[in-house]
N, C-alpha and C positions, 0 to 999 in steps of 0.2 A: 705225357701225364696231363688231364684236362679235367676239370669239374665244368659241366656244362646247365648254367641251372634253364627252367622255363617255368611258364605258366602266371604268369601276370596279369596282371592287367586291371579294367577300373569295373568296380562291384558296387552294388547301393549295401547302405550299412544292411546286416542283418543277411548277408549274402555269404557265399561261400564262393572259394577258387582251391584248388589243387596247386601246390607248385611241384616241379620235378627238378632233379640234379643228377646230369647221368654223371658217372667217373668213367674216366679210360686209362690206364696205366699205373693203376696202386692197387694192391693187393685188399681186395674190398671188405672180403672176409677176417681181415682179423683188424679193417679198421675202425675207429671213433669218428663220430660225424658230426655237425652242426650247420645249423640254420642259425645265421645273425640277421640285422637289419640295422637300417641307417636312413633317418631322414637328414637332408642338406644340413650342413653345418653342424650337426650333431654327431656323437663317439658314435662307432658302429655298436651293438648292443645284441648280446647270445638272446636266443629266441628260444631256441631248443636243442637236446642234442639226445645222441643215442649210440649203446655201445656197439663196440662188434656181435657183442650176444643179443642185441634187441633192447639193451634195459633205456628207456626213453626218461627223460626231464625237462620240464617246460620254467620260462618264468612264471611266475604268479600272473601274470597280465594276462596270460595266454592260457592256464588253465582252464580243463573244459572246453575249452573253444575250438584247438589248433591240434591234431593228432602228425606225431613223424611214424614214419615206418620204413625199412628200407624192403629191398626185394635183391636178395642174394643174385638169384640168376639173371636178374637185367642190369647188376650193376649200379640199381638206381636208388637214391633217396626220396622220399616225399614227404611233403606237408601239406595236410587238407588242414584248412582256415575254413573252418562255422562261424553264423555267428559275427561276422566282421563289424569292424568299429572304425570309425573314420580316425579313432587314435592309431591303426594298423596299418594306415599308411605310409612309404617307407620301398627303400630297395632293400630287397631280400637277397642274401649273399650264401650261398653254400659253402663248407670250412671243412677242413679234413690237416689232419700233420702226416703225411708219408715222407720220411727222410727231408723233410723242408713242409714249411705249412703253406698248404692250398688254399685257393679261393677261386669261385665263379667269379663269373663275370655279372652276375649281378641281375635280378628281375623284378619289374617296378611295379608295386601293388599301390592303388590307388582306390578308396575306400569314399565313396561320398555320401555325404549327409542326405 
């Protein structure tokens, strides 16, 4: 059982990145997903999440900006980031509960002024 997230890295504000979160070993199809983040020393903090049916929710920070979507047949979660803000920098963590709650390993967006 693995969330694997990618797609990081450092962007000038007003930029966009893609991140992905493949899953291996949870039944993808009937589960709930989330995108969190964390800058150093701070709580980690839900970004976004989306059900097994697709219904998607962002926080307000992120509206407009940030779209998730999953893709049934690859297993995979995403998060396209428009629009970036050097407040959006931060490790982005991919979240799932299948019989115990998951979590990637973590992918480090860096947003500069």
């Amino acid at each position: 059982v693995q969330l694997q997230a990618s797609g990081g890295g450092l962007v000038q504000a007003g930029g966009s990145l893609t991140l992905s979160c493949k899953t291996t070993g949870i039944n993808f199809r009937i589960a709930d997903l989330n995108w969190y983040r964390q800058v150093p020393g701070l709580q980690r903090d839900l970004v976004a999440s989306i059900t097994a049916g697709g219904v998607a929710n962002y926080v307000d920070s992120v509206k407009g900006r940030f779209t998730i979507s999953r893709d049934y047949a690859r297993n995979t979660m995403y998060l396209q980031m428009n629009n970036l803000k050097p407040e959006d920098t931060a490790v982005y963590y991919c979240n799932t509960f299948y019989r115990t709650e998951l979590w990637g390993q973590g992918t480090l967006v860096t947003v500069s002024s």
